[in-house]
N, C-alpha and C positions, 0 to 999 in steps of 0.2 A: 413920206418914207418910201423910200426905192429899192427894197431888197427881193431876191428872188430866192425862193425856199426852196430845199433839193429835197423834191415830191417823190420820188425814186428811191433813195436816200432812206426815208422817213417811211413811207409805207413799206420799206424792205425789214425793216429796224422794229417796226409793229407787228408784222409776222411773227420774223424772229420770237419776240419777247412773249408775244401772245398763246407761240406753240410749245412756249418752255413751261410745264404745269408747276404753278405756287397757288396752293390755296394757304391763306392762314397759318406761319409756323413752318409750312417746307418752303423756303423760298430762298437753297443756301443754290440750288445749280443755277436760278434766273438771276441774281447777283452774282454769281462769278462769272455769270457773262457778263452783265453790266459794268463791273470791275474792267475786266478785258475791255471793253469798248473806250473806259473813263483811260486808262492805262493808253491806247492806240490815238488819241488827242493829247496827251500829255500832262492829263490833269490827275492831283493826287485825290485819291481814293482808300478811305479807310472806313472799316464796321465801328459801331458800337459798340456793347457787351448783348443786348437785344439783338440784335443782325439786322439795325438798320444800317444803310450805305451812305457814303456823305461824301460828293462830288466836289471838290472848291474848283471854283475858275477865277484867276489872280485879278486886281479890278483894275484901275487908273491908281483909285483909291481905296488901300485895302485898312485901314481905319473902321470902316464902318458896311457891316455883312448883310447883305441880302440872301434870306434863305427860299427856296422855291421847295416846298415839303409835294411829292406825290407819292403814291405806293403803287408796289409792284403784288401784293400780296393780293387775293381772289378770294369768293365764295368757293366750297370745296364741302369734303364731306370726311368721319372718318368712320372707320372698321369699331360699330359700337359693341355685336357681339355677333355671333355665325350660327345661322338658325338648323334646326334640327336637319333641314330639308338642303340644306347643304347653300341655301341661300345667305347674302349677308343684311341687316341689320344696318342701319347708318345712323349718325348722329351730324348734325348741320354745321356746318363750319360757314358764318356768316347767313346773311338773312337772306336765302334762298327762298324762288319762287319755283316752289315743287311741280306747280302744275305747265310748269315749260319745261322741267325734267323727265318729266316720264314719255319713255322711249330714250335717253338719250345715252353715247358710248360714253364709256370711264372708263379709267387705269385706278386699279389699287399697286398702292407701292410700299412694299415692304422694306419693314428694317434690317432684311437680308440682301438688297439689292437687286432684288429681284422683284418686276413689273410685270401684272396680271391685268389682262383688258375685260372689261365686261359690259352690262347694260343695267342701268338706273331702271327698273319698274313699278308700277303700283303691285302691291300684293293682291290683287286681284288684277293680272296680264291678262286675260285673252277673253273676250267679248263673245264665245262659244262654249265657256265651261262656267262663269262667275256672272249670279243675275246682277250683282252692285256693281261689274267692271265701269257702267258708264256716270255709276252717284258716287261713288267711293270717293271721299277729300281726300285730295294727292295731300297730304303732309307727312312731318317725318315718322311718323307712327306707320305709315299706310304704305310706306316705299321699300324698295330693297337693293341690294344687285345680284345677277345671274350672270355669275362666275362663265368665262369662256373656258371652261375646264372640264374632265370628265368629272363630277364630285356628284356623290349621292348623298352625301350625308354630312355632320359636324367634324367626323375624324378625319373626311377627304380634305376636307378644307385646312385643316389643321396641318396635315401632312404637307402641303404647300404652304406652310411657315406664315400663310396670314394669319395675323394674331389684331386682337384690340387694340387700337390706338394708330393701326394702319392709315396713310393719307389717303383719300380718294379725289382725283382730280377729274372733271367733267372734258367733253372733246369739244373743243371752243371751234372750230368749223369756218374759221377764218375764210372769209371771199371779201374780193372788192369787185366790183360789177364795174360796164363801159362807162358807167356813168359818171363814175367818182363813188358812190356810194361804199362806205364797209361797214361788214355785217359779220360779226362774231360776238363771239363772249366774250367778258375779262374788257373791255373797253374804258369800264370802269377797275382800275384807272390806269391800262397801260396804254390808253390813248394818251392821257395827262403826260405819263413817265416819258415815252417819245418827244413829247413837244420837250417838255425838259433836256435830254439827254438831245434833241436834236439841236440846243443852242450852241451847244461844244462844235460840231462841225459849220455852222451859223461861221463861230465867232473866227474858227479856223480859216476857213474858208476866204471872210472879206479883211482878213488881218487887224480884227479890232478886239477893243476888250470893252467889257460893261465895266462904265462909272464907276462903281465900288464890286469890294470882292462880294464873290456868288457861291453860295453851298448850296447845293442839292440834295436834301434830303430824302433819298427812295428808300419809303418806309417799310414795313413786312408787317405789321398788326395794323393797319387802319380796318380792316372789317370788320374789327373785336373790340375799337375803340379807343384803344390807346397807343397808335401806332407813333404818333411825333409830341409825346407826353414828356418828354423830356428828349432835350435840342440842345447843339453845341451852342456853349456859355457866350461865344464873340455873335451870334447871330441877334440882330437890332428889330429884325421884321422879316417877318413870315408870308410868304403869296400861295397859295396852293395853288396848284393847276389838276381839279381834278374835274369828273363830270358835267357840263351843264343840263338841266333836265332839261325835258317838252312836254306839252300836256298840260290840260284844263286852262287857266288863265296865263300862262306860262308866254312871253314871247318869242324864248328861243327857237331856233329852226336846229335844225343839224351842220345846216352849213355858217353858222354862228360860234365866234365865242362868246360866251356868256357870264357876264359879272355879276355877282350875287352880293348886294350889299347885307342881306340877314338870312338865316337859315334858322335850325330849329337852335341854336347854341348861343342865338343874339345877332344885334350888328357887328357887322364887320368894321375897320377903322376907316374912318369918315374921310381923312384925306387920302389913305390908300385907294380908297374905290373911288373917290371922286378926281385923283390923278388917271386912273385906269378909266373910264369914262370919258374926260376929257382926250387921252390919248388916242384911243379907238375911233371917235370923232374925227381930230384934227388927221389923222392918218389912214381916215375913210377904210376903217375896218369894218369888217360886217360882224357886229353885234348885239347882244341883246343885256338887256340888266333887267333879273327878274329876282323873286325872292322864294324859297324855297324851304317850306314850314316840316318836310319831311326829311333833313339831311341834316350831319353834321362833314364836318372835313379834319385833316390831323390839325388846320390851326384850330379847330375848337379842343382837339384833344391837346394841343398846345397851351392854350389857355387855362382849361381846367387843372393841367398838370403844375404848375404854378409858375409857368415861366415869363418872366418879365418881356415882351416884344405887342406888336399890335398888327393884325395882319388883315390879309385881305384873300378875294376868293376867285377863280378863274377858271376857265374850263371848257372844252368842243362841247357840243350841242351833242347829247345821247338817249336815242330813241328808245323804251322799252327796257330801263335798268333792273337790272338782278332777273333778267331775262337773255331773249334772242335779243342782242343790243345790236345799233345801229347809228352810225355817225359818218360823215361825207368829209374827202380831201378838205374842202374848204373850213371845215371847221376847225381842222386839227392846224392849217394854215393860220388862218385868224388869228388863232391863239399864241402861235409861236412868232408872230409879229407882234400882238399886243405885247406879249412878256418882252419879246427883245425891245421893244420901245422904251418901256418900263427902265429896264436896267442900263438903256443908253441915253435917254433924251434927260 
């Protein structure tokens, strides 16, 4: 397979999406960009009743639907209550690792439209007044944020209209270094959602269409579980393109995509991954197929939700998930050839 992926293109489209804050639930302004982008390719675009998005690209054969589910929705946090001391209180939106948070910037955003910046801390901040600053367990009992505001107390805070149930989004810190290498948050899984959303200019580009019709489903609840729990009725088979890990017995690298024939939700479909296999082979992809006992994807929350299809799992190589993540051009590449192989060969 002889195609040249527009690296440029794709890592400009990752930024983007990366610096647009959706944790869990706010995720209506990083879909109406995505909308726009589905819209600027020519491809129809319509939500759910949940706000998930659903991309179709017309096939050869549009009889029978290949769906490609990734999310755009994030770990995040919200406004649980606003402490005496004029500090906030947070509750965990996805399965946050605290102890990469503390020190880091956030935006609370209000349901007035209005965006306050602040800083994620342990409630024991400074290593000169608190003897547990360096035992304290970063969890969400033990954290908070400091308001960039003048606020002394619960009534200031109040008086700037943050209330409970406020979004808090973390500052994802997006760099790509000479190397290839990129290093932000949210990779999980707006690295996935890119490779997805980058076949539209793929198919554009070399004037071709994949074998059967394509729905893209960019989810908004995968951190919560039930993000692609129910799926349009014409979809036959499900591919996720989300995370691959690294670590412990794990073969994938970063510059890998990586097939997951079983995770913690079961096997994946035996021909699905054993076509994606052989693909990546016969097209000298750089890959890995590992099994990953600590993960689900929306096709297991697809599955559970009782939808009739059988799916498979797929994904760039990511270093340090639900942390400072980390994944290289090549992987996000790999990936976006295996899928495109997938839906043409």
């Amino acid at each position: 397979m002889n195609i040249e992926i527009n690296k440029e293109y794709t890592i400009n489209l990752l930024e983007e999406i990366i610096n647009i804050p959706s944790p869990t639930g706010y995720c209506g302004n990083v879909m109406a960009h995505i909308e726009k982008i589905a819209e600027e390719f020519g491809c129809k675009f319509e939500k759910n009743k949940k706000g998930n998005g659903i991309i179709e690209i017309e096939g050869d054969n549009n009889s029978y639907c290949v769906g490609i589910p990734v999310h755009v929705d994030t770990l995040g946090a919200m406004v649980r209550s606003i402490n005496s001391d004029g500090t906030i209180k947070i509750t965990s939106i996805g399965g946050n690792m605290f102890q990469t948070l503390d020190g880091e910037y956030c935006k609370i955003h209000t349901r007035y439209g209005k965006t306050y910046t602040g800083t994620l801390l342990s409630t024991s901040p400074s290593i000169h007044v608190y003897k547990d600053y360096k035992d304290k367990e970063r969890n969400e009992e033990n954290m908070m944020v400091r308001l960039d505001e003048v606020v002394k107390n619960k009534e200031d805070v109040q008086a700037l209209k943050i209330e409970t149930g406020d979004f808090i989004s973390i500052e994802p810190k997006f760099t790509v270094s000479p190397s290839g290498f990129i290093k932000t948050r949210y990779l999980d899984d707006k690295a996935g959602t890119v490779c997805a959303l980058s076949l539209m200019e793929l198919f554009k580009r070399l004037n071709k269409k994949p074998k059967n019709k394509v729905k893209i489903v960019v989810s908004t609840y995968e951190e919560v579980g039930h993000g692609c729990s129910n799926i349009p009725e014409d979809i036959d088979e499900l591919i996720a393109i989300d995370m691959g890990c690294i670590g412990l017995d794990l073969a994938c690298t970063e510059q890998d995509v990586s097939i997951c024939p079983k995770d913690s939700s079961g096997p994946y479909d035996y021909d699905i991954t054993s076509k994606l296999i052989k693909l990546a082979k016969e097209n000298d992809i750089g890959h890995a197929v590992d099994i990953y006992p600590m993960y689900g994807s929306d096709v297991s929350a697809s599955l559970r939700g009782g939808n009739d299809i059988k799916g498979g799992l797929i994904g760039p190589g990511v270093h340090a998930s639900h942390g400072m993540e980390r994944t290289h051009i090549d992987g996000i590449e790999n990936t976006i050839k295996l899928i495109y192989a997938y839906l043409t060969e």
